[in-house]
C-alpha positions in Angstrom: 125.6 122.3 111.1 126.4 120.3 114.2 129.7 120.0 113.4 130.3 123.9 112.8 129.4 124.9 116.2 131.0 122.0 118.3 134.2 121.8 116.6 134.6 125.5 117.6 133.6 124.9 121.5 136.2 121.7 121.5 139.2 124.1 120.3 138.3 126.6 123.0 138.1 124.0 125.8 141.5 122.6 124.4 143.2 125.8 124.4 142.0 126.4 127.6 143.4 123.8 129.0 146.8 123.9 127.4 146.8 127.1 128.6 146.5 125.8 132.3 149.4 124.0 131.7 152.0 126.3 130.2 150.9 129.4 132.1 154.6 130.0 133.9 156.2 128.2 130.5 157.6 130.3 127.3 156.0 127.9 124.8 153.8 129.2 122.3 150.4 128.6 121.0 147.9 129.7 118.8 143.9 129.1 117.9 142.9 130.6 114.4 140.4 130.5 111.8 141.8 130.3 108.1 141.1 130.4 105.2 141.6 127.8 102.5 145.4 127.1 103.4 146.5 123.6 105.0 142.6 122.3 105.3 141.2 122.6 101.3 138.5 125.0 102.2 138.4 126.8 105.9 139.1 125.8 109.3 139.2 126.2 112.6 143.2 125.5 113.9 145.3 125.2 117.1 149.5 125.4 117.1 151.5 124.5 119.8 155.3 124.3 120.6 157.1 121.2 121.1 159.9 122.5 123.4 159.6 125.7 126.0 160.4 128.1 123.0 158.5 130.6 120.8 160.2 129.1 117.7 161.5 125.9 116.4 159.5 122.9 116.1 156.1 122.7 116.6 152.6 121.4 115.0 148.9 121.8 114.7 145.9 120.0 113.9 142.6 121.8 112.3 139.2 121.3 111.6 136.8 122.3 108.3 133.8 121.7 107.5 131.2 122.7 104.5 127.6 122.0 103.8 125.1 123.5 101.7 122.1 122.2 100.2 121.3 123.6 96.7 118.5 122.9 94.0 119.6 121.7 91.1 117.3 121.1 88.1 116.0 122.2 85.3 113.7 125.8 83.9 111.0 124.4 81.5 109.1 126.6 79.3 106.1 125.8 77.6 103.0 127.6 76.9 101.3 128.2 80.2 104.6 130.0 81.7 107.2 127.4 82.5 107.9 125.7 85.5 110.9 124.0 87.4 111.8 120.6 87.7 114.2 119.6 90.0 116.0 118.1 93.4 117.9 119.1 97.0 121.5 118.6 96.4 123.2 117.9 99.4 127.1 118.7 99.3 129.7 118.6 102.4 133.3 118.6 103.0 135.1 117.7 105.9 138.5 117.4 106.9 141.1 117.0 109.4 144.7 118.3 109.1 147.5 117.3 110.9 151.1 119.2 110.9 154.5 119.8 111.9 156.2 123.0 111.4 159.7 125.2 111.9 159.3 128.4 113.2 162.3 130.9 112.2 162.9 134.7 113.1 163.1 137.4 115.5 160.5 139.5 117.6 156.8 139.3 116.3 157.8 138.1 112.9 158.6 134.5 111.7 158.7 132.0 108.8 156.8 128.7 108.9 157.6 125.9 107.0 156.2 122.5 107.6 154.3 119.4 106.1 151.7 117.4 107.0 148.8 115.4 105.8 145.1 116.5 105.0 142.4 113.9 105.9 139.3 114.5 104.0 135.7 113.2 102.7 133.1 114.9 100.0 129.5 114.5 98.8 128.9 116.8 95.5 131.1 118.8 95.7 133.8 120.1 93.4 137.2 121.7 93.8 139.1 120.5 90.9 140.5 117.4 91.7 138.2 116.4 93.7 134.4 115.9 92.7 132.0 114.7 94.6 129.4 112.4 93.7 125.9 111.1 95.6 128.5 108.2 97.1 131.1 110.1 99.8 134.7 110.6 98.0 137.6 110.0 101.1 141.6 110.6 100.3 144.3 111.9 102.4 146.3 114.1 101.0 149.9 115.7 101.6 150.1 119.0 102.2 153.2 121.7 102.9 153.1 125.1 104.1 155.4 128.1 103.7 154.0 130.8 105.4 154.2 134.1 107.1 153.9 134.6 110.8 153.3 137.6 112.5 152.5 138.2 116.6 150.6 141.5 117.0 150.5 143.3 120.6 147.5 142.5 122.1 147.9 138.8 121.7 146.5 139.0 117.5 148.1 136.1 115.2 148.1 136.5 111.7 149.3 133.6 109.5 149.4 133.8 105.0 151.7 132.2 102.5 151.5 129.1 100.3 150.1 125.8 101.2 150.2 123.2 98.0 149.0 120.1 98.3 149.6 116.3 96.6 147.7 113.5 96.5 145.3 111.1 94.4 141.9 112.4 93.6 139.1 111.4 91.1 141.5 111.3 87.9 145.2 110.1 89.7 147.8 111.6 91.1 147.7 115.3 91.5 150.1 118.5 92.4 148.2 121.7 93.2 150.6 124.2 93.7 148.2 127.5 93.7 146.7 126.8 97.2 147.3 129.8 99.2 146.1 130.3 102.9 145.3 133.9 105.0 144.4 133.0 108.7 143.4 135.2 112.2 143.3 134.0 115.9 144.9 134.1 118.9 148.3 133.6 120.4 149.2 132.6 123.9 151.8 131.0 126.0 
């Protein structure tokens, strides 16, 4: 739970800073949460610029993390009522995402296209090609994005589109092309 709360507090501080820095600049940047999208699950992101513009080439790196402790066992039923035999199950997820991405378009609006890579571990936990024993499960996978971009007054980012990823999991090499991503946040120069 750790994790959840300071990964948050180490955007902000980041953001902050970069902010510092391009105040008088034209360069764009963003802090969001999304949803599914580049990181598996959720995440906490921040996308920067490379050059003084509010388009063209730029990256960002983002954060997820899941836990959840679940009891898993058995109902048995015999004559005085039943009773419940089981065990804690402890599952996480945690990744790291690293990309770089085009910006195109005019105004508030824009189209993103980039790749990257998706560093990730696991503990019990399923999502297809990926399933999670009691030993940790690590990969890194590829990921692309093709997404939607829009710049609301008021500072509000919006980000959706398609966000397939590639890689090896438990049973070999894998394509999943029905990843989509919807995220929310903050832009600034």
């Amino acid at each position: 739970m750790k994790q959840i709360i300071i990964i948050p507090i180490i955007l902000l501080l980041f953001s902050a800073f970069a902010q510092a820095q391009d105040e008088n600049e034209g360069r764009a940047n963003a802090i969001y949460f999304e949803g599914y999208g580049n990181s598996l699950y959720y995440s906490v992101n921040y996308d920067t610029r490379f050059q003084n513009t509010q388009k063209g080439f730029g990256g960002s790196i983002g954060l997820g993390a899941f836990q959840n402790i679940r009891n898993e066992g058995t109902w048995i039923d015999n004559s005085t009522g039943g009773s419940f035999v089981g065990r804690n199950v402890n599952s996480n997820f945690y990744s790291a995402t690293l990309m770089a991405n085009y910006l195109w378009g005019k105004g508030p609006h824009s189209l993103e296209v980039g790749a990257g890579a998706v560093f990730f571990t696991a503990r019990n936990f399923g999502y297809g090609f990926v399933r999670g024993d009691e030993k940790q499960f690590r990969s890194i996978f590829g990921t692309m994005s093709m997404m939607y971009r829009l710049h609301l007054p008021k500072s509000i980012f919006l980000r959706a589109g398609w966000t397939p990823f590639f890689g090896t999991g438990n049973d070999g090499f894998v394509f999943i092309p029905y990843q989509f991503g919807l995220g929310i946040g903050y832009a600034f120069n």
